[in-house]
C-alpha positions in Angstrom: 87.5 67.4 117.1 85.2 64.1 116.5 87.6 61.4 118.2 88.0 63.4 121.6 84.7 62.9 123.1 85.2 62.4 126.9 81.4 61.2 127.1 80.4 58.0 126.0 82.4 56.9 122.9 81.0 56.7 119.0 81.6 53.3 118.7 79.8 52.5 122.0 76.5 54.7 120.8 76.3 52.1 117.5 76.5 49.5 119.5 73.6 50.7 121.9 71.4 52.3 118.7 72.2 48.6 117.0 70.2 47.4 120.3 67.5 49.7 119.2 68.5 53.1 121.1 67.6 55.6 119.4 68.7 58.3 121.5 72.1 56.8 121.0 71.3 58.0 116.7 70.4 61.1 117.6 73.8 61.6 119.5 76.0 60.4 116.8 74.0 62.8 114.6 74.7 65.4 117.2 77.9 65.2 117.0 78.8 64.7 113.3 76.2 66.6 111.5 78.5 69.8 111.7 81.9 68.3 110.9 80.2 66.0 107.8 78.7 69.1 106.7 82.0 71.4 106.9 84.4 68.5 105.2 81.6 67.9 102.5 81.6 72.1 101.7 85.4 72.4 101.1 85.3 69.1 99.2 82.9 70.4 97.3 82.4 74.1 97.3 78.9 73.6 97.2 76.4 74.1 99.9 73.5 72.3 98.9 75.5 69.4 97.6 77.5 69.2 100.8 74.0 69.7 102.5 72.6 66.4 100.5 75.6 64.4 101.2 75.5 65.0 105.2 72.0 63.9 105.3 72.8 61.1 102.7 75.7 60.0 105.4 73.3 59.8 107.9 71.2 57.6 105.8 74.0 54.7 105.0 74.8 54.7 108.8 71.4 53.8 109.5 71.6 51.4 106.4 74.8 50.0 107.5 74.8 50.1 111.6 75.4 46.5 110.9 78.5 46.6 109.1 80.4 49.0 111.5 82.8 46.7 113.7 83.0 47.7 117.1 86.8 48.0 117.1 86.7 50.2 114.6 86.6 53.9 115.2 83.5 55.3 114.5 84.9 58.8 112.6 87.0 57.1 110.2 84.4 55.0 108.9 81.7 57.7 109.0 84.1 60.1 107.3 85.0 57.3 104.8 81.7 57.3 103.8 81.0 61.1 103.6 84.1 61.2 101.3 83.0 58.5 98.9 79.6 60.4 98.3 81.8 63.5 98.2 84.0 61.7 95.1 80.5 60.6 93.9 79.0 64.2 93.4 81.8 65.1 91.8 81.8 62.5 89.1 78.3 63.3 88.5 79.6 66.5 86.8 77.1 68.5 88.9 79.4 70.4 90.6 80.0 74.2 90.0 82.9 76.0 92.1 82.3 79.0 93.8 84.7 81.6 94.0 83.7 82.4 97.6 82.8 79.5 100.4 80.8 80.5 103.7 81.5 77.6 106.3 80.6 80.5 109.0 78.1 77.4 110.1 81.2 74.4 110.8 83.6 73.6 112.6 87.0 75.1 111.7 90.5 73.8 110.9 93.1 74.9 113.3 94.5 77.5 111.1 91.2 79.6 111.6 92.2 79.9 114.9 94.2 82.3 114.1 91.6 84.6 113.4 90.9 87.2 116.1 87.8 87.3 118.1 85.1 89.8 117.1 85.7 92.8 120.0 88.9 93.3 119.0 90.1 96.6 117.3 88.9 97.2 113.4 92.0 96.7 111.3 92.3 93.2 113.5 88.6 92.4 113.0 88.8 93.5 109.1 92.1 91.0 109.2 90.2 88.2 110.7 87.7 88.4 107.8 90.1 88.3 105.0 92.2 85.5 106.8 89.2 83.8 106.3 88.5 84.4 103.1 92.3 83.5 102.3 92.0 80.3 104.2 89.0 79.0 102.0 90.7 80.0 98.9 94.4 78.6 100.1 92.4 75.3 100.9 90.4 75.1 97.6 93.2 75.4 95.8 95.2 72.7 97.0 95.6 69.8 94.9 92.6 67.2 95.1 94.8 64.3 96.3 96.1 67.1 99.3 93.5 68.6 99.7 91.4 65.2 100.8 94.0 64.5 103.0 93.9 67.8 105.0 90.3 67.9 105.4 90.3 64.4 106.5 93.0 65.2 109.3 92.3 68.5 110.3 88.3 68.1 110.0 87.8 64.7 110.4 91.0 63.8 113.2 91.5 60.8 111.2 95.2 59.0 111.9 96.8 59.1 109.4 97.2 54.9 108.9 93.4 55.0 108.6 93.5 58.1 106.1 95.8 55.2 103.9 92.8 52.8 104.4 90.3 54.7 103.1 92.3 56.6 100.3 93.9 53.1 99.4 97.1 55.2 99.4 100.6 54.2 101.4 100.9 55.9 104.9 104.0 57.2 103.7 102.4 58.9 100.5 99.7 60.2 102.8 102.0 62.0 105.1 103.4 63.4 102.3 100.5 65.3 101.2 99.7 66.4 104.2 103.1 67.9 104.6 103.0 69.4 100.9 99.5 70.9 101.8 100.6 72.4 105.4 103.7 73.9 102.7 101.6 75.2 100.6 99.1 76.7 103.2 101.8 78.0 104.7 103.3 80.1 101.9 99.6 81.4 100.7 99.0 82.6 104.0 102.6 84.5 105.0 101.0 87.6 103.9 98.6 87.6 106.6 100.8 86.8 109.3 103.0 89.2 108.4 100.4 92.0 108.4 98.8 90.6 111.8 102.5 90.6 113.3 102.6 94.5 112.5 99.3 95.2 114.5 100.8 93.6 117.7 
């Protein structure tokens, strides 16, 4: 995840790339340029839109080095702003779903890691690949308002207080969609456990 670097911390790196490191850019870019790009596709479904957006995130960061507050953590505002260019591209009326999404290129949600590794046996590896599939589709179909909230915690490891902030929604009502998303997640993907459960 974003928040867990044991190296020097995001908010630390603005601070030295605001003194005109810009070694300190390049890290932050490093770092976030796969998890921006990943949370823009499944918000979007679109890969050169999500594309566009990650570099466009980059862009306001530069832009805006002098807004972020130290104290603040460095992922939620980044991923705030990644979601408002997300909402953006949307309203544009640009945006064409696909009915298949390849994020073979990002970082995962925890729920891929229930897909087995590639040297196991054939019926496990041929499992792994529609799990995945399933996943994407389990996740696009969520309901917008859950679905922002999942990527945002599972993607983005943003608390859920600050996922209130940026969605201007109570904590409480945030939770709640997360739990109704994990539900409905759940239930989409019981097929595939069960069928993974009679391999063992």
């Amino acid at each position: 995840m974003t928040g867990g670097h044991t190296e020097t911390a995001d908010e630390m790196l603005m601070v030295r790339y605001r003194r005109g490191d810009r070694t300190a850019f390049a890290e932050i870019v490093r770092r976030y340029q796969t998890p921006l790009f990943t949370f823009s596709l499944r918000y979007l479904r679109d890969r050169d839109r999500a594309r566009d957006v990650t570099q466009e995130t980059f862009l306001r960061v530069v832009r805006r080095a002098e807004e972020f507050k130290h104290e603040s953590r460095f992922s939620t505002w980044v991923f705030a702003i990644t979601r408002n260019l997300c909402i953006d591209e949307l309203r544009k009326g640009r945006h064409r779903a696909h009915a298949s999404l390849d994020a073979s290129t990002g970082d995962t949600p925890p729920l891929m890691e229930r897909v087995g590794s590639a040297d196991v046996g054939p019926e496990r590896h041929a499992l792994g690949g529609e799990l995945q599939d399933g996943i994407t589709r389990a996740i696009a179909g969520l309901p917008d308002d859950q679905r922002e909230v999942f990527l945002l915690r599972q993607l983005g490891g943003v608390p859920f207080a600050d996922i209130a902030k940026i969605t201007g929604t109570p904590e409480n009502t945030v939770k709640s969609r997360m739990r109704y998303a994990l539900e409905r997640l759940q239930k989409e993907l019981a097929e595939f456990e069960e069928y993974a459960r009679a391999l063992r």
